[in-house]
Structure formats: structure tokens, C-alpha cells
N, C-alpha and C positions, 0 to 999 in steps of 0.2 A: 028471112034474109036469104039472096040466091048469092051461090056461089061466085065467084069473081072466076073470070077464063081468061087468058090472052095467047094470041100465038107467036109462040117466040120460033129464033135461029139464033143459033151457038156456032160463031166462027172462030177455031183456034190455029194455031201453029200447025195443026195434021190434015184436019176434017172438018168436017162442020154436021150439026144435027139441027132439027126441026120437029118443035116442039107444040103439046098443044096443053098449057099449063095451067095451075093453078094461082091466082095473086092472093099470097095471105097479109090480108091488110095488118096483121099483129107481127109480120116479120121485118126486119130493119133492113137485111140483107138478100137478096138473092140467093139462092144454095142449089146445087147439083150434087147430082154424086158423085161419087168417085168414077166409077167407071165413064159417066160420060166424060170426065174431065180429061180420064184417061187416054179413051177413043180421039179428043176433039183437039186437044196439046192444051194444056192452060201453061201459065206463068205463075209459079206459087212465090211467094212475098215473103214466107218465114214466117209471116203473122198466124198465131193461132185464136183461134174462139170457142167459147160455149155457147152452145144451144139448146134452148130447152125446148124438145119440139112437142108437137099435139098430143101427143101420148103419154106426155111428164116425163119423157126419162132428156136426162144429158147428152146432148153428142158433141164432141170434137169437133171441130171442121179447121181448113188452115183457108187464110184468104189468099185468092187467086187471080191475076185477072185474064181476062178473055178477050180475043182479039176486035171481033163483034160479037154484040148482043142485038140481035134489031127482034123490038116489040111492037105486034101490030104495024110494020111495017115504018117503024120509027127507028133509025137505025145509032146506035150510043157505040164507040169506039173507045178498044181497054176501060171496059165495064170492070169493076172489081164485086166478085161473087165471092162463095163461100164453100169449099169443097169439102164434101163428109160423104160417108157409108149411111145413107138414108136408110134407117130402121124398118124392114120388113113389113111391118103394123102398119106405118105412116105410106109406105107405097100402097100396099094392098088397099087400103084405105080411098087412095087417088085412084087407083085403079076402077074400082068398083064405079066411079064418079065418072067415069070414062076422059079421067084424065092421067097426066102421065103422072107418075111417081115417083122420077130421076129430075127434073124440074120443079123449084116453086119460083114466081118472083119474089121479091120484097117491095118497100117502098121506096129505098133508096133509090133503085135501077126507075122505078114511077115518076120521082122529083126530075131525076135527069133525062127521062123523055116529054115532061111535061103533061103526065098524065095523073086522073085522080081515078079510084075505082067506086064503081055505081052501084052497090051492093043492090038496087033495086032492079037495076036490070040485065046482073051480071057483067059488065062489058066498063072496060077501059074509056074515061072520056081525053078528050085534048083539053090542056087549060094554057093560057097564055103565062109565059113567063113575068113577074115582077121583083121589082125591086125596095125595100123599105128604107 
């Protein structure tokens, strides 16, 4: 199985960053970390969550949203992410990947651009929206 990549932009209230991330098909939500959240201005909600990331430990995050999030050039307006202090291990981890470590997608931010991930060739596909 290859890794899933896409490259994102982080538009908030301050700044914006530009990203070349990871998609973990087992996450629900988007997450950054804090500090980009920092740099970029998010909107925090109050809401808080657990995480339990690749490494088994627990993290905090509180839900945030973001002013844009455009992936692969798809662009989702007041995206709601997930901000935490990403665990050391888990960046280093992305690093090494020659990906970023302050970025993962989820598949919620995936639903809402209409994209499925192609574990076979790496890479984001478009799918058409439907209705049941």
C-alpha cells in the first residue's frame, strides 16, 4: 500500500501556509498543529476531542475552523479541522516520508471536496457527488 499525499493551503484570519501532506484514510478529521494554527489565525469552537494517533498515545485537540482549506486545488471554505500539539514521533515519522508533520488530512475535509484516496497510486481521485 503507497502512501496517500495531497497538497494542501491553509487560509486563516493572519496568514496562510502551504502544505505538502499526508491523507490518513483512518482519520475522521483533518488535524494541524498548533503552532500552524497559531501562525495561520483559526476560529476555535470550544469543542474539544480525542485522538488517538499512530503511535497509540491520546491527544487533545479542540475543533477549529479555517478560513480556506483548498486541496489539490479544490478549494472548501470554513473547513472545520482539528488543532493539537502533534506528538514528536508522529511528525518525525512524516518527516522522514518527506512529508509535512504539522498537516494530516482526514476524510471528512475528502467527502467535502469530493475526493476518494487511491491507496494504489498514492494520489487523490475526483468523484462526483450523489444523492441517496
Amino acid at each position: 500500500m503507497t502512501l496517500v499525499i495531497a497538497k494542501v493551503k491553509l487560509k486563516g484570519t493572519k496568514n496562510e501556509y502551504i502544505s505538502t501532506a499526508l491523507v490518513d484514510t483512518g482519520a475522521r478529521m483533518s488535524l494541524i498543529d498548533k503552532s500552524i494554527a497559531d501562525r495561520i489565525g483559526v476560529e476555535l469552537t470550544g469543542r474539544e476531542i480525542d485522538f488517538v494517533s499512530v503511535s497509540g498515545h491520546v491527544v487533545r485537540a479542540s475543533e477549529a475552523v479555517v478560513r480556506e482549506l483548498e486541496i489539490e486545488r479544490e478549494l472548501l471554505k470554513y473547513e472545520a479541522v482539528a488543532v493539537a500539539e502533534i506528538p514528536e514521533a508522529v511528525k518525525e515519522t512524516l518527516t522522514r516520508s518527506e512529508l509535512d508533520g504539522r498537516v494530516i488530512v482526514g476524510l471528512l475535509t475528502l467527502e467535502r471536496a469530493n475526493m476518494l484516496p487511491d491507496t494504489a497510486t498514492g494520489t487523490l481521485k475526483r468523484v462526483g457527488s450523489f444523492i441517496l
